[in-house]
ROBA-545158 format. One line per 10 residues: number of its first residue (from 1); their letters; for each residue x, y, z negated of N, C-alpha, C. Coordinates in steps of 0.001 Angstrom, whole numbers, padded with zeros to 6 digits. Example, Ala and Ser with C-alpha at 12.3 -4.5 7.8 and 13.67 -1.06 7.14 Angstrom:
! ROBA-545158
1> as> 013190 -005690 -007800 012300 -004500 -007800 013200 -003300 -007800 | 012850 -002250 -007080 013670 -001060 -007140 012900 000030 -007870
! end
This chain:
! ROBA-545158
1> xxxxxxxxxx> -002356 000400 022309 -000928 000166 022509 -000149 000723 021311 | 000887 -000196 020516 001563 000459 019618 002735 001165 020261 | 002707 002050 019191 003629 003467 019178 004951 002710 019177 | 005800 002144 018591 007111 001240 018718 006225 -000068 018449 | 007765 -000880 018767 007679 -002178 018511 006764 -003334 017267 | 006278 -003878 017185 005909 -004214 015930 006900 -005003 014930 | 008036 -005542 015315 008383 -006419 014779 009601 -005008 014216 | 010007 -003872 014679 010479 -003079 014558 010050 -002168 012959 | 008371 -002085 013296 007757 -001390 012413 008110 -002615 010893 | 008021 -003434 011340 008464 -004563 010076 009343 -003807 009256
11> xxxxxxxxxx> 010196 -003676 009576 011923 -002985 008935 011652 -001663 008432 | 011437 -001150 009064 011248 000418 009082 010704 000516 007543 | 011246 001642 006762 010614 002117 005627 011099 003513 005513 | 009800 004130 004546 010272 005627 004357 011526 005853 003791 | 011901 007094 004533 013661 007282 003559 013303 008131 001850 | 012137 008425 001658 011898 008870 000627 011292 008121 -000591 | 011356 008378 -001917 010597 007491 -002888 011123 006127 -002857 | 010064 005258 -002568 010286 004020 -002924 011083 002769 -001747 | 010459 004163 -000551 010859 003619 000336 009505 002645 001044 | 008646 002702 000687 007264 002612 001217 007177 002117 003025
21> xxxxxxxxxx> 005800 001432 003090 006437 000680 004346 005161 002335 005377 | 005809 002123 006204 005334 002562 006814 004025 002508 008035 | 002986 003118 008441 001751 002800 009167 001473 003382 010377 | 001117 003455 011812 001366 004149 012421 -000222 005023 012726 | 000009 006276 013248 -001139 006972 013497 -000976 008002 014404 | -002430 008961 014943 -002151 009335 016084 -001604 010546 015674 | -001290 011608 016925 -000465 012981 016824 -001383 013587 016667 | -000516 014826 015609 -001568 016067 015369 -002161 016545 016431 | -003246 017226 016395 -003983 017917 017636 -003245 018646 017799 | -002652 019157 018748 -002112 020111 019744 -000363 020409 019875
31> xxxxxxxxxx> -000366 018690 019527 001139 018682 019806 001628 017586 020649 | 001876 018206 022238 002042 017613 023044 003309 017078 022932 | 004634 017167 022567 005659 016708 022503 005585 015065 021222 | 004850 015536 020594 004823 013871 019559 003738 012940 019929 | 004416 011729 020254 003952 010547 020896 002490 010600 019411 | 002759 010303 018090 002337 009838 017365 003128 010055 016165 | 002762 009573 015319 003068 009365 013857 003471 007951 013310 | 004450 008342 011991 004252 007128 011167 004224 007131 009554 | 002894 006570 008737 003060 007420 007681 003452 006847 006197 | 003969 007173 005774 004329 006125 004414 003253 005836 003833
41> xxxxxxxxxx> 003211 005131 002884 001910 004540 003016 002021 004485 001065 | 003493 005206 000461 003721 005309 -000829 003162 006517 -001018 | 004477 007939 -000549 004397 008858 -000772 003250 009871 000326 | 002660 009168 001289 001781 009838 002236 002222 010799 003572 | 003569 011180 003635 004527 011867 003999 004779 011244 005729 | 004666 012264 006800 004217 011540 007896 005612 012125 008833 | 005881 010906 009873 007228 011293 010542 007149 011357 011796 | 007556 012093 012560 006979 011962 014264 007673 010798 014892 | 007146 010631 016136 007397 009782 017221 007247 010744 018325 | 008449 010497 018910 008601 011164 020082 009655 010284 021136
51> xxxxxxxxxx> 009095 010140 022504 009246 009503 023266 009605 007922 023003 | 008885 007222 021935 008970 006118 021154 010086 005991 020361 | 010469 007123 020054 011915 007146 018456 010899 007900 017034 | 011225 007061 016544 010698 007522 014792 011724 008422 014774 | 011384 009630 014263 011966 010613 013527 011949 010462 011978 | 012693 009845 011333 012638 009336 009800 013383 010667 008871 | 013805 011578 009682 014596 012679 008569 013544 013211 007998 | 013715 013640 006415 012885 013860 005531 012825 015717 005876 | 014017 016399 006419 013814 017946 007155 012637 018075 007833 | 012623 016963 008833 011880 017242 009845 010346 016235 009682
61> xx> 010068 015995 008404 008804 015137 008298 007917 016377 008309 | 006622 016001 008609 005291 016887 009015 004431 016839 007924
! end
């Protein structure tokens, strides 16, 4: 099951660099609050998902 929408993930790009499209992947081990991940796929730089919202702020990337 994807983490958001797919046609969603279309649009979506990193707010950093080039702006790189983004990929989705699973949550770190032992973090129950993030659905998942999504990771640029330029700069490598990974953003949470939590309760199916991308967290795209570059503060709060993992």
């Amino acid at each position: 099951m994807a983490l958001i929408d797919p046609e969603l993930l279309k649009i979506l790009a990193c707010p950093a660099d080039d702006h790189g499209a983004l990929r989705e992947g699973p949550a770190p081990a032992g973090s129950a609050d993030i659905d998942g991940v999504l990771e640029c796929t330029v700069c490598g730089r990974t953003f949470a998902v939590r309760d199916g919202i991308p967290v795209l702020l570059l503060d709060e990337a993992l």
